[in-house]
C-alpha positions in Angstrom: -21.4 -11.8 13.8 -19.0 -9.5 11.8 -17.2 -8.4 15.2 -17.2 -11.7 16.5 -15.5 -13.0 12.2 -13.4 -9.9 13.0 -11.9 -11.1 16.1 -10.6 -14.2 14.8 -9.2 -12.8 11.6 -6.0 -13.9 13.1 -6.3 -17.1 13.1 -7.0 -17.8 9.6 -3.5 -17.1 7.7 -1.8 -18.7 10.6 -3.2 -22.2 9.2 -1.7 -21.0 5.9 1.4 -19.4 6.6 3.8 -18.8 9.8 4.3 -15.3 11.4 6.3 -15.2 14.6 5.2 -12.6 17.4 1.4 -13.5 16.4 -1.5 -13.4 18.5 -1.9 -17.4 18.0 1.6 -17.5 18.5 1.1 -16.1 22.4 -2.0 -18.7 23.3 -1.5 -22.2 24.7 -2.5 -25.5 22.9 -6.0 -25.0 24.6 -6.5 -21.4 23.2 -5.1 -21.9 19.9 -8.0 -25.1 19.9 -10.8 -22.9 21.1 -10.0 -19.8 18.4 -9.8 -22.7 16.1 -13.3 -24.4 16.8 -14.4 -20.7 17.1 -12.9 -19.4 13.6 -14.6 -22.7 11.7 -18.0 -22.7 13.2 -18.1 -18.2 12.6 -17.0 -19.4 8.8 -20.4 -21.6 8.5 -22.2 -18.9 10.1 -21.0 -16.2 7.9 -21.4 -18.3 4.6 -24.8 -19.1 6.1 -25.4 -15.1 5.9 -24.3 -14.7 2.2 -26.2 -17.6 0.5 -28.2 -20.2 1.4 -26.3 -23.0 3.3 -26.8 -26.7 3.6 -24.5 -28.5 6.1 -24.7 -32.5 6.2 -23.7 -34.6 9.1 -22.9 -37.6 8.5 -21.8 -41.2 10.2 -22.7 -38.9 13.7 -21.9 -42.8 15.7 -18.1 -41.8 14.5 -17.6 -38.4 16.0 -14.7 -38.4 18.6 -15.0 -35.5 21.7 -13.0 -33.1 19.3 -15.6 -33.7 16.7 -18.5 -33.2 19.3 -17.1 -30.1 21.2 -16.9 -28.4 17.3 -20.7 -29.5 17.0 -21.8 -27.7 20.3 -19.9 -24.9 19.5 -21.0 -24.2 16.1 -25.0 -24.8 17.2 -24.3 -22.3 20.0 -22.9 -19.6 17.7 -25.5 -20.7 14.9 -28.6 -19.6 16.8 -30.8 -17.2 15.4 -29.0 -17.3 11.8 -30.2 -18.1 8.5 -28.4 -21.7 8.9 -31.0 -22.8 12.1 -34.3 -21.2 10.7 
């Protein structure tokens, strides 16, 4: 998990601030999504390894695809941590 946090480091302080000649700067729409989803679902994960973690869903009948493909991709990366026992 910390290699896989690592890797996206990136992407985080390009939500924040703009830097040109980035990594995130060189993917498409599609890749910058996919670090994206990837970066958010690591975060829950990671928190999930420092302290206890409690994530509600709520209103599921609302989610869009976007919303869904984040869902799948954070219960794929969550297996086998703290946050699925």
């Amino acid at each position: 998990m910390r290699r896989e946090i690592a890797g996206r480091k990136a992407f985080w302080p390009r939500w924040l601030v703009s830097t040109t000649g980035s990594l995130w700067d060189q993917l498409d729409a599609r890749g910058r999504y996919q670090n994206a989803l990837s970066a958010m679902a690591n975060l829950f994960v990671a928190e999930s390894l420092l302290q206890p973690a409690v994530i509600e869903l709520e209103d599921a009948h609302w989610y869009d695809d976007m919303s869904r493909e984040f869902l799948m991709q954070f219960i794929r990366r969550a297996q086998g941590s703290p946050c699925c026992s």
